[in-house]
TORSESE-275869 format. One line per 5 residues: number of its first residue (from 1); their letters; for each residue x, y, z of N, C-alpha, C. Coordinates in steps of 0.02 Angstrom, whole numbers, plus 50000, padded with zeros to 5 digits. Example, Ala and Ser with C-alpha at 12.3 -4.5 7.8 and 13.67 -1.06 7.14 Angstrom:
1) AS) 50660/49716/50390/50615/49775/50390/50660/49835/50390; 50642/49888/50354/50684/49947/50357/50645/50002/50394
//
This chain:
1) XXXXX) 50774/50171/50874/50713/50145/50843/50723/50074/50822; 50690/50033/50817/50675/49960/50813/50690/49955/50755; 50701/49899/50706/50713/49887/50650/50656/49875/50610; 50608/49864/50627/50546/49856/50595/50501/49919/50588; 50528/49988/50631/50483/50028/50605/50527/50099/50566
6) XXXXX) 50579/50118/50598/50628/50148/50548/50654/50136/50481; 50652/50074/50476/50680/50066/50415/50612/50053/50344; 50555/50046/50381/50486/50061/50331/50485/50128/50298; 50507/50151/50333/50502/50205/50320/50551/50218/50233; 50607/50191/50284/50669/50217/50238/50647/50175/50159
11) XXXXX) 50626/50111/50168/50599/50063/50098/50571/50103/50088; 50501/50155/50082/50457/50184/50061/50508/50230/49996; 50548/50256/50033/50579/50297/50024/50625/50291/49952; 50650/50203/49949/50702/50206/49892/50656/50144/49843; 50579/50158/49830/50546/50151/49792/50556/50155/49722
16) XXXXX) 50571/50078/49696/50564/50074/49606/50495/50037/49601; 50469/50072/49527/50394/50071/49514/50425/49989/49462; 50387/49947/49445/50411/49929/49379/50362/49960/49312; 50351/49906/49272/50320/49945/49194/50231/49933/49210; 50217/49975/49176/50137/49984/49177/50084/49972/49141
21) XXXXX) 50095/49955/49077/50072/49941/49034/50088/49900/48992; 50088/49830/49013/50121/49776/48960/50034/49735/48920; 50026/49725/48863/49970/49701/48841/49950/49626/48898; 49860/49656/48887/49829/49589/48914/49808/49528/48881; 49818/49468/48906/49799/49405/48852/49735/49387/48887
26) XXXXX) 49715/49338/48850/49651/49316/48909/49704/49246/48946; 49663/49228/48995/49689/49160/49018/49653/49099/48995; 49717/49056/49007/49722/49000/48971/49707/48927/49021; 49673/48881/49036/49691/48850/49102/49750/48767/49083; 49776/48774/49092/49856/48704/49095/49861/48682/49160
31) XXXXX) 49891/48616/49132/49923/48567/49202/49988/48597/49189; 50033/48641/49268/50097/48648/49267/50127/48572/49275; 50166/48563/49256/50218/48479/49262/50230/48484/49314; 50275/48572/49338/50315/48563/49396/50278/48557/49467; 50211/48581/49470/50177/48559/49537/50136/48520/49531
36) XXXXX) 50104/48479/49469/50064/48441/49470/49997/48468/49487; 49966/48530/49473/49920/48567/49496/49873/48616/49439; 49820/48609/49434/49796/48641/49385/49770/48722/49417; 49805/48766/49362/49812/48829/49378/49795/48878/49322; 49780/48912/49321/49755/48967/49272/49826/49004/49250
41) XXXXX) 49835/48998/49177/49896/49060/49168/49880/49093/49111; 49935/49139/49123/49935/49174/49050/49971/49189/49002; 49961/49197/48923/50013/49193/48877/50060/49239/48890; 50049/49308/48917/50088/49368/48937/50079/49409/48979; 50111/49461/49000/50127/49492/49060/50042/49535/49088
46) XXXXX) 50003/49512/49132/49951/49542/49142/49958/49600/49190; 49937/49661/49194/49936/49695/49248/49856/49755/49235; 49858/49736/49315/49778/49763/49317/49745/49763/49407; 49705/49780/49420/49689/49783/49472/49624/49721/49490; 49665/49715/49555/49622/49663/49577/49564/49677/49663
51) XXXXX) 49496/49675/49644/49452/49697/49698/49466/49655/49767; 49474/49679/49820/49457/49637/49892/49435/49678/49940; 49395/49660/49961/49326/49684/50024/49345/49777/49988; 49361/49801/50026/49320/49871/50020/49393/49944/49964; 49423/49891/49927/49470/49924/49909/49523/49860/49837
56) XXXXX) 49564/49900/49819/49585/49857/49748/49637/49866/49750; 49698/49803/49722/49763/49808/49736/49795/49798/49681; 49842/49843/49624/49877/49855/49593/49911/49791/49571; 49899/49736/49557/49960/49690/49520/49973/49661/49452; 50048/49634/49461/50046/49612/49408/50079/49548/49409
61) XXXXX) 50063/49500/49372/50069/49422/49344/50097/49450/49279; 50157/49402/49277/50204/49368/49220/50155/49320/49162; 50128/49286/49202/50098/49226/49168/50143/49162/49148; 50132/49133/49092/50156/49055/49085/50157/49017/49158; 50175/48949/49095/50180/48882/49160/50218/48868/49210
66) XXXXX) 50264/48905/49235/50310/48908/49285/50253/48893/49335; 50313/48877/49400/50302/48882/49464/50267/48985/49462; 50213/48961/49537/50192/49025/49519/50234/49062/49602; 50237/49127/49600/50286/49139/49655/50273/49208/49668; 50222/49208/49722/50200/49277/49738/50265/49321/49811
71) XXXXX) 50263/49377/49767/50320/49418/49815/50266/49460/49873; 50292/49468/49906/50261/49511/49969/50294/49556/49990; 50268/49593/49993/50325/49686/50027/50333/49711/50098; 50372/49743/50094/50398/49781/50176/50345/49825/50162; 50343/49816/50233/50252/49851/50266/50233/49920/50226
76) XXXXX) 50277/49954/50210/50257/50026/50159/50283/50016/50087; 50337/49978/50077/50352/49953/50012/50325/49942/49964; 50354/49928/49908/50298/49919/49864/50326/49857/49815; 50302/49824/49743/50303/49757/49707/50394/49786/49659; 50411/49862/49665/50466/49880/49631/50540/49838/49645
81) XXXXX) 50526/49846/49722/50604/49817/49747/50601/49772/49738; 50567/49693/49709/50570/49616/49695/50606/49628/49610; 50623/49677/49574/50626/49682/49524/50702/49645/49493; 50734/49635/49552/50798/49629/49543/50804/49531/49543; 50763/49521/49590/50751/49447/49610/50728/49405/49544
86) XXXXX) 50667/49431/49532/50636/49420/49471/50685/49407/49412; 50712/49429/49397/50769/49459/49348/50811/49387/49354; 50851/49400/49399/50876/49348/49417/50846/49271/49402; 50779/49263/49453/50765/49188/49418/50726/49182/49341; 50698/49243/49315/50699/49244/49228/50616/49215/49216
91) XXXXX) 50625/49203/49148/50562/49196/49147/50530/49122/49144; 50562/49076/49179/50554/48999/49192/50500/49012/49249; 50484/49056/49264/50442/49065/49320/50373/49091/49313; 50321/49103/49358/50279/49124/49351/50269/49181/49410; 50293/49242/49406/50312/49296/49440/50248/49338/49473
96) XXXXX) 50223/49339/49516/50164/49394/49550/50165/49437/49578; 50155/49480/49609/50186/49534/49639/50145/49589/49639; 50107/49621/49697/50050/49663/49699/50096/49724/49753; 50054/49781/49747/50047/49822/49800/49981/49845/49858; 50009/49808/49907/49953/49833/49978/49930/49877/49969
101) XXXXX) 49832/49866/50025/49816/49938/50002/49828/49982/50024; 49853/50050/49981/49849/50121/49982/49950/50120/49979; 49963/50071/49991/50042/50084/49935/50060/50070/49857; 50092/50132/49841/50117/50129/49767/50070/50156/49750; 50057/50204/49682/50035/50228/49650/49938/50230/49629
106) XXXXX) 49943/50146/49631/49883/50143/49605/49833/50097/49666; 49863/50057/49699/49823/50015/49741/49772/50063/49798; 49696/50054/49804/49656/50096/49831/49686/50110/49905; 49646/50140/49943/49651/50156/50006/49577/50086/50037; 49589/50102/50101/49534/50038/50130/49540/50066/50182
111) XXXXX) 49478/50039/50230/49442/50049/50312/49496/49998/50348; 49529/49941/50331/49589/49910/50359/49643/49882/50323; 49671/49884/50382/49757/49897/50363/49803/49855/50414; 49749/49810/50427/49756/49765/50493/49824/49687/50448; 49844/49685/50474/49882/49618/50474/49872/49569/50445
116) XXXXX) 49792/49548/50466/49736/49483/50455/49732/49534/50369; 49687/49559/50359/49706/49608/50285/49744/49568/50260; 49808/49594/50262/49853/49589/50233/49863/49495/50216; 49864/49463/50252/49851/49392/50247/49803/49361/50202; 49748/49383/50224/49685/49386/50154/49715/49409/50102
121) XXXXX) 49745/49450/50101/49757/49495/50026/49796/49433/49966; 49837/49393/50001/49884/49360/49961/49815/49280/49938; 49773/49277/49972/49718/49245/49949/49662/49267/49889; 49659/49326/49919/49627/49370/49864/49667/49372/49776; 49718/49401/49790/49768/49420/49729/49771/49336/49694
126) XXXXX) 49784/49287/49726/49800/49193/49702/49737/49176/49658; 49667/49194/49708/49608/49175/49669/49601/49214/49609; 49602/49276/49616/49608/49308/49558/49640/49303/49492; 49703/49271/49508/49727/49255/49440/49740/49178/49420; 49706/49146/49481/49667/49063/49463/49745/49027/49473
131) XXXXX) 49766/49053/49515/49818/49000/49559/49798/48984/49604; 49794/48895/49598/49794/48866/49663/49848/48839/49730; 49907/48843/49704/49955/48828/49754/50033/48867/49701; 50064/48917/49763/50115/48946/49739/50178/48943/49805; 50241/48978/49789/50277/48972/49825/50288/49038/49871
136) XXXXX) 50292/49059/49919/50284/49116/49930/50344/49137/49951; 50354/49228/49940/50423/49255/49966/50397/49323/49985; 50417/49366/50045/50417/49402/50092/50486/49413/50109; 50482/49506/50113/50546/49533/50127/50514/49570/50190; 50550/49566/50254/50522/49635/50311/50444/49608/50315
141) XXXXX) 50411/49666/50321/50355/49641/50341/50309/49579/50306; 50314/49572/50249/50296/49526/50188/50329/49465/50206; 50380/49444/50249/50423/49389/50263/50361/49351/50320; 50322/49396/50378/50282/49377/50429/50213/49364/50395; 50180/49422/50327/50148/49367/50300/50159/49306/50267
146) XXXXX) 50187/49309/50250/50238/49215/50200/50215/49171/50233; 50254/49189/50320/50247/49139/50363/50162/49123/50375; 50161/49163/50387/50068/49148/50405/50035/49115/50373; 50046/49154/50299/50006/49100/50238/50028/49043/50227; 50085/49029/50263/50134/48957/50247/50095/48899/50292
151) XXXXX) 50092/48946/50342/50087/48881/50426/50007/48875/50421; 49968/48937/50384/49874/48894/50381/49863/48873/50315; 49911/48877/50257/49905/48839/50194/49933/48798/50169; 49952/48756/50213/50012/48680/50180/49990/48675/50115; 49935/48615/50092/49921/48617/50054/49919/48643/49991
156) XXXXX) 49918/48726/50007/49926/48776/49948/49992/48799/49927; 50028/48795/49969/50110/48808/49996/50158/48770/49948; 50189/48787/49896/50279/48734/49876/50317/48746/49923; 50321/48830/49969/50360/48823/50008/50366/48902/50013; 50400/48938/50050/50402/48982/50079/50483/49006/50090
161) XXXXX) 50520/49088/50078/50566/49109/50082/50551/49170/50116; 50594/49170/50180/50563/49226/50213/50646/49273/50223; 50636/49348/50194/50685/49382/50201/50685/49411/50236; 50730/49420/50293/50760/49481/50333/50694/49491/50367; 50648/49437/50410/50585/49461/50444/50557/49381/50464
166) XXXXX) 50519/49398/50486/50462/49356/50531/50516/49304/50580; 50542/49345/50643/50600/49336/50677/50560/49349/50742; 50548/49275/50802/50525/49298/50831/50558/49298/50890; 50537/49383/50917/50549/49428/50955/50525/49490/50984; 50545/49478/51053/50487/49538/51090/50518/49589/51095
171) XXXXX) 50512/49630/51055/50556/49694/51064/50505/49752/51068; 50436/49741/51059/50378/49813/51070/50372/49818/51159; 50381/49880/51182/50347/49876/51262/50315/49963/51245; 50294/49975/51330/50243/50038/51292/50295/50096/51298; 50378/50091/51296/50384/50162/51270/50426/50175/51217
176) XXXXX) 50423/50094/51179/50444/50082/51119/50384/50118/51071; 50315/50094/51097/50250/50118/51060/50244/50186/51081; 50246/50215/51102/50275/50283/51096/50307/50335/51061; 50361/50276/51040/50426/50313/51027/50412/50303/50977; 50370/50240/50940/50338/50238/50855/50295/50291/50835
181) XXXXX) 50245/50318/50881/50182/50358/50871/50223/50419/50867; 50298/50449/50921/50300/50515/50901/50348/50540/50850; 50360/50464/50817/50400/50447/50729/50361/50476/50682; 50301/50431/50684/50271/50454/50620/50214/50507/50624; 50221/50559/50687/50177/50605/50677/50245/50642/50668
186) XXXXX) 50292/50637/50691/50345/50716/50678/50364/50692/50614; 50342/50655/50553/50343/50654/50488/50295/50665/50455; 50250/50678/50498/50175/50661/50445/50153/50758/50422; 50210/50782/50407/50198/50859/50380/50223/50841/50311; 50257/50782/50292/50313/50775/50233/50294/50730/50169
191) XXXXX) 50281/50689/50220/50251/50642/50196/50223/50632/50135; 50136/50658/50134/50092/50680/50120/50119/50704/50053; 50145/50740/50053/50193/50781/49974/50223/50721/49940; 50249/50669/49967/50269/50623/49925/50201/50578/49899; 50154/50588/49909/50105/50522/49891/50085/50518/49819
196) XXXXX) 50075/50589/49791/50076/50564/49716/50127/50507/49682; 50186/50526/49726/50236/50501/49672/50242/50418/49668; 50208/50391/49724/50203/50325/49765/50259/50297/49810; 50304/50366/49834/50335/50365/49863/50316/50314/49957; 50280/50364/49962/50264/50332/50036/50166/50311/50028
201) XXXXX) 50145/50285/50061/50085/50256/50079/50012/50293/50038; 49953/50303/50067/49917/50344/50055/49881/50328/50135; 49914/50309/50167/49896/50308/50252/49918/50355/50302; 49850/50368/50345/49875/50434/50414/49943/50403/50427; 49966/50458/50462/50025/50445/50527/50013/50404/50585
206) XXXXX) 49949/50411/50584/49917/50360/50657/49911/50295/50626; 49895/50278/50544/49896/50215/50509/49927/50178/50536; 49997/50226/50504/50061/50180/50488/50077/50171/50552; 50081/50191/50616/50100/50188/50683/50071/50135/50693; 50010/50128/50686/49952/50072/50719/49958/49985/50680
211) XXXXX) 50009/50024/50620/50023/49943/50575/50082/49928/50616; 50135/49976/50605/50185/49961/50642/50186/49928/50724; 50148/49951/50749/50133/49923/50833/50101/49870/50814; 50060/49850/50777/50023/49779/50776/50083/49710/50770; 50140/49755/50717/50173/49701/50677/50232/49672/50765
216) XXXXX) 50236/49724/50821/50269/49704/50883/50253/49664/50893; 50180/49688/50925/50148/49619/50934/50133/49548/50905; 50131/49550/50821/50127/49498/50805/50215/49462/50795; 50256/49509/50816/50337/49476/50790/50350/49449/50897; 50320/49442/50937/50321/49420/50995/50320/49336/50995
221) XXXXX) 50390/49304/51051/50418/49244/51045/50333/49200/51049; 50304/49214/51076/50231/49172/51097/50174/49192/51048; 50191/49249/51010/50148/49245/50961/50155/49224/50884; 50225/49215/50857/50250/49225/50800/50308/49138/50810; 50309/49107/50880/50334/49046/50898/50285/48996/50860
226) XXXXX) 50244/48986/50883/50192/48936/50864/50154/48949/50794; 50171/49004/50766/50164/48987/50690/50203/48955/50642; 50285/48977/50658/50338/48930/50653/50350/48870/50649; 50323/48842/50708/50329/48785/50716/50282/48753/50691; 50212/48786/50655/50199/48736/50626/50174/48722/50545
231) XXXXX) 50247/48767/50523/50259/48766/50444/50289/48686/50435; 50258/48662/50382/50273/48590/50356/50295/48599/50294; 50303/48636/50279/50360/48670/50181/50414/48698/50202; 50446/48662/50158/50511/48690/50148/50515/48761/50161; 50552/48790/50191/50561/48851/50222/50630/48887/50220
236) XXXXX) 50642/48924/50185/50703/48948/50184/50732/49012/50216; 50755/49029/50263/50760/49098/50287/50826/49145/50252; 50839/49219/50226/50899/49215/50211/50902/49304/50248; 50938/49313/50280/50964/49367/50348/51026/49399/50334; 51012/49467/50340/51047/49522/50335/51116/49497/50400
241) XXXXX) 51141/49573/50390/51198/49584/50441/51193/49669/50470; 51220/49641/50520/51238/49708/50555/51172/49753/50554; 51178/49828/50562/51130/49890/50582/51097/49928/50515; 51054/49945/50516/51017/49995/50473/50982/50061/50491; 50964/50087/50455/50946/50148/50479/50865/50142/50516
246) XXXXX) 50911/50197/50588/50845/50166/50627/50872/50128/50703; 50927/50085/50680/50945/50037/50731/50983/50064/50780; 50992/50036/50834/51051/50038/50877/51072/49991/50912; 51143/50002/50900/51208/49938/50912/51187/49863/50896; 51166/49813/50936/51187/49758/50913/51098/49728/50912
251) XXXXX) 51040/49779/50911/50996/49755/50939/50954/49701/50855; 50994/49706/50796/50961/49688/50747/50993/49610/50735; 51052/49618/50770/51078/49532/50777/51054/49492/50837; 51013/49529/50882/51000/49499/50925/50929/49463/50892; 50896/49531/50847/50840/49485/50833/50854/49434/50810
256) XXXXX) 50902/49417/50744/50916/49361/50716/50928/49304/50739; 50975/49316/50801/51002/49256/50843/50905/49210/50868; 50865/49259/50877/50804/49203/50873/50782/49153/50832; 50814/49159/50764/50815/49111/50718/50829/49055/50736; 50882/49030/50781/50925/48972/50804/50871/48940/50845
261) XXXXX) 50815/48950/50870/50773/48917/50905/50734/48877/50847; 50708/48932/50796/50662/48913/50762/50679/48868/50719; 50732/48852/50709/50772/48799/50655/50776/48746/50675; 50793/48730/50744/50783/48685/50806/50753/48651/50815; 50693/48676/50809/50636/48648/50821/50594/48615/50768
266) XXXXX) 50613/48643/50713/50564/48613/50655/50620/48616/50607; 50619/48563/50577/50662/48518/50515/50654/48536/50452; 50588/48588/50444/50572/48633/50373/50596/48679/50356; 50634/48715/50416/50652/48786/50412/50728/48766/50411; 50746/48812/50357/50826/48807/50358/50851/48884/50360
271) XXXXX) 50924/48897/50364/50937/48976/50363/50983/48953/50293; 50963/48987/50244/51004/48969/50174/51040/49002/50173; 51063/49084/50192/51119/49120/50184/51099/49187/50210; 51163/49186/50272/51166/49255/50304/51210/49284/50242; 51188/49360/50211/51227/49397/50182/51251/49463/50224
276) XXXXX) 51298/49493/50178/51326/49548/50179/51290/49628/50193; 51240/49625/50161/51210/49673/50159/51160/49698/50213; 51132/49732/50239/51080/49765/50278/51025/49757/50267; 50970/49767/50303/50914/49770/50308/50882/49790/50249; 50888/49845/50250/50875/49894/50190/50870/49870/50122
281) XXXXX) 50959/49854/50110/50992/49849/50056/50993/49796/50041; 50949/49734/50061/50968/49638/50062/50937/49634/49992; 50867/49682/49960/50843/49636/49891/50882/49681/49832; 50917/49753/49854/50967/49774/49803/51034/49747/49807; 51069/49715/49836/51119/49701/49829/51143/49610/49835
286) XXXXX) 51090/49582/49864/51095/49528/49901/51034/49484/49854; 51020/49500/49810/50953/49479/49790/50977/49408/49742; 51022/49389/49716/51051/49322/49711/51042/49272/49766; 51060/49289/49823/51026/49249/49865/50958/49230/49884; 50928/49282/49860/50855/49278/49889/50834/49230/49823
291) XXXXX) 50860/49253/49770/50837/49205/49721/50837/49116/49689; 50904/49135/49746/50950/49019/49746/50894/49005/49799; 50877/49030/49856/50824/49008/49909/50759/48999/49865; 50745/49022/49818/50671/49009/49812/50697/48943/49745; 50764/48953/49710/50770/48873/49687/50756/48811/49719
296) XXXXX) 50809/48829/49790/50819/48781/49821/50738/48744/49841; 50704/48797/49878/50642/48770/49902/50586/48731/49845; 50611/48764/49783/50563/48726/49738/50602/48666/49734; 50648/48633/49727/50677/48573/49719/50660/48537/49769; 50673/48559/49833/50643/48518/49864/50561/48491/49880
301) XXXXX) 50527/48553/49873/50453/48512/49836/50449/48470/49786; 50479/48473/49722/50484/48430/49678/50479/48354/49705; 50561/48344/49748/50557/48318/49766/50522/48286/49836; 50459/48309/49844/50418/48287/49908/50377/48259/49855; 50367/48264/49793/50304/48276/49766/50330/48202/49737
//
């Protein structure tokens, strides 16, 4: 199985919720220093749901004047696993972090579940809490939105950290899509039992198949090339090692080795640090790194600015 659809699974799976109830302030509107940008914040930790087209997405904002720094999740994942990152860069920041719809506990279900969605969504969640330009970070599937929102929002962009994803490569053909569809129906008896807990999704088996096959297609050298190339922010990539569950033999370094084109070619994208850890395991164990990459990239906006 491919690395992008076995191991969704497995993230679903080793799901931390964070806290639920921290008091609401109203917002306040300030010039941050550090982007030069007037932005809406707040005195304290807000969490609450936020409406977009036909469904509502679970987040929560830190607040204060920090840089603001929205996390993005592996395609079934949820805002729990950034918990460690967060931590790490403290509260100099201005921390965001939602769950897609119909993952985690509280975020609705919706009529799409499409890609483009998901892209909107990180527009939706920004306006909502009256940020106008943030830094973005994506783990797995959340790494291919980053990119997206990176390469059509300069402007809005400090810069972009993409983990362990948006690696382009053609690895979907039709009996790879196959071999996805007869994944998540010979799971979809199990599943289902985990959804209270916000373990896995609140999406069919045919959903998650149909997200997963989209994300082939959109991780293809001609489709996922020319978005790449035309990120103008600082860009930081930081990449696992070796196999995860799901993989076989060397096919998850091969994706990586596509990196070396994309670095090549454009002078924004850097690879800040291959770690130790796996696919899986890169924001529990490896999450110091993920966290110096989103320093690094803010410094260097600073200094563009």
């Amino acid at each position: 199985m491919n690395r992008t659809s076995a191991h969704q699974v497995h993230a679903a799976a080793l799901h931390v919720r964070g806290p639920e109830n921290p008091p609401k302030t109203p917002d306040a509107t300030r010039r941050n220093p550090m982007t030069n940008n007037i932005t809406s914040s707040t005195n304290s930790t807000w969490i609450g749901m936020v409406p977009v087209d036909d469904t509502a997405l679970a987040v929560t904002d830190t607040g204060g004047p920090g840089i603001p720094v929205v996390y993005l999740n592996g395609q079934f994942a949820t805002q729990g696993y950034w918990r460690r990152v967060i931590a790490d860069l403290g509260t100099g920041w201005r921390h965001i972090s939602y769950d897609e719809r119909a993952r985690g506990k509280r975020s609705k279900r919706s009529a799409d579940y499409s890609f483009e969605a998901a892209v909107r969504d990180v527009d939706a969640v920004l306006a909502a809490r009256g940020v106008d330009r943030a830094l973005v970070v994506g783990w797995s599937y959340g790494a291919f939105v980053a990119a997206h929102w990176a390469s059509r929002n300069p402007d809005r962009t400090v810069g972009a950290v993409l983990v362990e994803g948006a690696q382009p490569y053609d690895w979907l053909d039709e009996a790879m899509e196959q071999r996805i569809r007869r994944m998540f129906r010979r799971m979809s008896w199990f599943l289902p039992l985990l959804r209270p807990t916000g373990l896995t999704p609140r999406m069919t088996a045919d959903q998650q198949a149909d997200s997963n096959i989209e994300l082939g297609r959109i991780a293809r050298e001609r489709e996922l090339g020319p978005v790449l190339d035309n990120i103008t922010v600082p860009t930081r990539y930081v990449v696992a090692s070796g196999a995860s569950i799901g993989s076989r033999g060397d096919e998850q370094e091969r994706i990586r080795a596509s990196l070396d084109g994309v670095v090549a070619r454009n002078p924004n994208i850097t690879i800040h640090a291959k770690v130790a850890s796996n696919h899986d395991a890169i924001l529990r164990k490896d999450f110091r790194a993920v966290a110096e990459a989103v320093r690094e990239v803010s410094a260097l906006d600073r200094r563009r600015g």
